[in-house]
N, C-alpha and C positions, 0 to 999 in steps of 0.2 A: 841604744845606739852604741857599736860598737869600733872603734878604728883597731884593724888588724896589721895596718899599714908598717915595716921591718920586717915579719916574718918570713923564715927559710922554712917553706914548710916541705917533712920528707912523707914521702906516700907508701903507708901502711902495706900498699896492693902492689908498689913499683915494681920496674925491672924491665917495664916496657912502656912506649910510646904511647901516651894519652888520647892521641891522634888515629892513628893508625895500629897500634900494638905490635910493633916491631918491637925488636929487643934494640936497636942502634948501632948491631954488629958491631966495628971493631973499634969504630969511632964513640961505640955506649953513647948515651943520653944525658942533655946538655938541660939547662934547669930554663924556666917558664917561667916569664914575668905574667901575674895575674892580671894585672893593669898594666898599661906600657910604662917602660920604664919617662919616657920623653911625656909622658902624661901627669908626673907625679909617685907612678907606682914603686913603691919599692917590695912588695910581697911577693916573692920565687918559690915555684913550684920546682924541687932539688928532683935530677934524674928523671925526665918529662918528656923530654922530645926528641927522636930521631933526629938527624941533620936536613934530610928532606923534608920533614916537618915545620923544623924550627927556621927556615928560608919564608917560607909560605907565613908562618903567623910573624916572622920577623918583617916582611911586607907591609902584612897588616898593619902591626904596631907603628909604622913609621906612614902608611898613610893617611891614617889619625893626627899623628905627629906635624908632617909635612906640607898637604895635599887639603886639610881641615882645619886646625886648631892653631897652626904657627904662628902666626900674629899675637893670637889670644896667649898663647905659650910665653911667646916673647915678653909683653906688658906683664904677663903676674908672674914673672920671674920663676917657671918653674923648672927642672931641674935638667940637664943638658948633660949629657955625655961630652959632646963635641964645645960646647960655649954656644952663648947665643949671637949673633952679630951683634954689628957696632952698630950698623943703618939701617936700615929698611925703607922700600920705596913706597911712594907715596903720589898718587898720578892728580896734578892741580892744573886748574885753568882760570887767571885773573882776570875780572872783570867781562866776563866773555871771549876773552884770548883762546889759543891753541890748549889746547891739555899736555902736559908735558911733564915728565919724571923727576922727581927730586928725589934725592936720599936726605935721609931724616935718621934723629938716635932716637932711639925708641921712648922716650920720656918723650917728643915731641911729634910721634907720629900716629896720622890717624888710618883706623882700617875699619874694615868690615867681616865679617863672618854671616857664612850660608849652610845653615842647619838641616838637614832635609826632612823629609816628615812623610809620612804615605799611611795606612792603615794600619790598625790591631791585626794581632796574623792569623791567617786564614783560619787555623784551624780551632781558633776562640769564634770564628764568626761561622762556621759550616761551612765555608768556601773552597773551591774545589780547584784541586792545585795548580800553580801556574807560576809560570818564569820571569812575569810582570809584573812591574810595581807599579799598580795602577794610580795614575794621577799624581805621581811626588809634586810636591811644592817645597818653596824651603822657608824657613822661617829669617830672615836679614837683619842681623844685629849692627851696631857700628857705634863708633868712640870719635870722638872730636878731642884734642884735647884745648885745654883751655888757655894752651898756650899758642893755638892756631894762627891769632892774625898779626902776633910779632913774631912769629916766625917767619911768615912770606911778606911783614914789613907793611902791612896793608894801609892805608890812607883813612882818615875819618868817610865814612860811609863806601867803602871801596866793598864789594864781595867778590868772592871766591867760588868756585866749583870745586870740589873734591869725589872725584870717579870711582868706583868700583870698578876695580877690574876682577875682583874675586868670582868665578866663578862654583858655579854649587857642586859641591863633591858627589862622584859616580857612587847611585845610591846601593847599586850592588855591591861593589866592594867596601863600603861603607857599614852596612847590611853585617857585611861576613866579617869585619873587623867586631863589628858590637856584641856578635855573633860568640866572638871566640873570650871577650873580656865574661860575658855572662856561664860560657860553660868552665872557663878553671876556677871563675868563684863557684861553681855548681858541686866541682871537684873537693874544695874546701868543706865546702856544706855538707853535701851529705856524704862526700868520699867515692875514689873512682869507681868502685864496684856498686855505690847506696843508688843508685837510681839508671836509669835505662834512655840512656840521650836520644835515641830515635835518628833522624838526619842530622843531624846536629853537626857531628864532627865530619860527613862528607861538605856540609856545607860550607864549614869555616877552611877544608883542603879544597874548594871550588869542583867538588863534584860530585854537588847535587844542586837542581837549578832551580829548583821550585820553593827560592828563599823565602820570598811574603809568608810564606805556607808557615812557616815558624820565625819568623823576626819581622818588628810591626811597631809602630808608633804613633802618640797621640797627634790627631788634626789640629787639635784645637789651638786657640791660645795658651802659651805654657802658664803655669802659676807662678807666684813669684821667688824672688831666688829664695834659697835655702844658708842660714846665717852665716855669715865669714868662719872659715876653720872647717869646713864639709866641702872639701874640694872634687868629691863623688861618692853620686850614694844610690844604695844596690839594695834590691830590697826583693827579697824571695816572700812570692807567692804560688798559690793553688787554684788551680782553674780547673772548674767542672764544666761541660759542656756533654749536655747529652748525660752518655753512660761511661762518656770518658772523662778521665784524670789525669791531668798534667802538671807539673812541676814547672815554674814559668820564674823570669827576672824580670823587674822593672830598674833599669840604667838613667841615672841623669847625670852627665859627665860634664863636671864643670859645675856643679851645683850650687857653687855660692855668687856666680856670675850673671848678666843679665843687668835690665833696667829694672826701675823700681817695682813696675808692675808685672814683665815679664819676663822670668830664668830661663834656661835652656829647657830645650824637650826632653820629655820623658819616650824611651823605647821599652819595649817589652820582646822579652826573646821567650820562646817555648823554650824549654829545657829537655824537657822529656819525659816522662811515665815512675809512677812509682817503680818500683821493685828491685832485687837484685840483680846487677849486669853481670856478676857472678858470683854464684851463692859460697863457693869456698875460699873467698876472701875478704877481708875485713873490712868493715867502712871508717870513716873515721870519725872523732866527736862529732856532733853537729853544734856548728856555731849559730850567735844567736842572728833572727830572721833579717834584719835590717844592719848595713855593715855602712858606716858614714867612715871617708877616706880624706 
């Protein structure tokens, strides 16, 4: 297990767009957080992305940020560009009362998060492509904290209702965010030229639709977290199916999070096919198979 977490890393093959292979024209190429930066990430892919580019996975990265993990961000203090607020809301109803909004500092408030979950991707299962994510369900985590019932002042035997208003993140784009953390670790590994991403980077630019087809995750109940200090872990595997071979990611983001018996889900993204994406240029070392963040 490896943390690769500071590095500036420069690309042996650079000089164009990761994404699309543009050069940047005049505005040149702006550098690539591997994991978002609002996630923890600090490792940059130097000279990476078009500006058109870097709009599209700048989305991404912040709907992870925003739209999924905010809450869970805010409680493990992880690292902000902007600051984290002072409050956060919190939707309560006493004793059977109305539901109604408080603001709360975050040492005293409770939330929920909604993970989503759908199948292994298609093309590990012979599945024949499609734009649907068949069945998502999401997996519902939630925090109380234990400073709950002197906070809202509660009475001996008095209860409380605490709502979820969190609703489940749009598993597409959720999809093509996981999507894009798994192919610049892919870049690291074996280097932009070391392997042959397939749909991969129209997916993560939203144009290509048949995502299940390559990013996919487990049903089940998740296993348990993974030790304090592994705040994401990436783990490069090899999937044979048939007579093909693919280069695949398994993502657990947030990995030391979770209740005693169950951490976050694991995703798997296809990466894509051995070979060279282009034999007159260099790849780069290959790091080792499991990268703990």
């Amino acid at each position: 297990m490896n943390d690769i977490q500071g590095k500036k890393v420069v690309l042996p093959e650079g000089g164009t767009c990761i994404y699309c292979g543009a050069n940047g024209g005049a505005a040149g190429l702006g550098e690539e957080h591997v994991v978002p930066y609002a996630l923890g990430g600090k490792t940059t892919l130097l000279n990476a992305s078009c500006n058109g580019c870097s709009a599209i996975t700048s989305y991404l990265d912040g709907y992870l940020a925003n739209a999924t993990y905010k809450y869970l961000r805010v409680h493990s203090g992880v690292q902000s560009r902007s600051g984290h607020p002072d409050v956060l809301p919190a939707f309560v109803g006493v004793e059977g009362g109305d539901i109604t909004q408080i603001d709360l500092a975050p040492r005293d408030h409770p939330y929920f998060l909604h993970m989503p979950v759908w199948y292994p991707p298609g093309l590990m299962r012979g599945e024949a492509p499609t734009p649907e994510f068949k069945d998502p369900k999401a997996h519902v985590y939630w925090y109380v904290p234990p400073s709950m019932r002197d906070t809202l002042a509660l009475k001996h035997g008095q209860t409380a209702e605490i709502q979820d208003k969190t609703s489940m993140p749009n598993v597409r784009t959720f999809a093509r965010a996981v999507a894009k953390i798994a192919y610049c670790n892919a870049i690291i590994h074996y280097g932009l030229n070391g392997f042959r991403p397939l749909a991969l980077t129209d997916i993560i630019l939203g144009r290509y639709p048949h995502i299940p087809l390559f990013v996919g995750s487990d049903r089940g109940d998740p296993p348990p977290p993974d030790p304090n200090g592994i705040l994401h872990k990436l783990t490069f595997t090899n999937v044979n199916y048939q007579r093909l071979n693919f280069h695949t990611m398994r993502l657990r983001l947030f990995a030391h999070s979770g209740t005693d018996t169950n951490g976050m889900p694991y995703y798997e993204v296809v990466i894509g096919a051995p070979g060279p994406g282009n034999a007159h240029r260099r790849t780069m070392p290959k790091l080792p198979k499991t990268i703990c963040l």
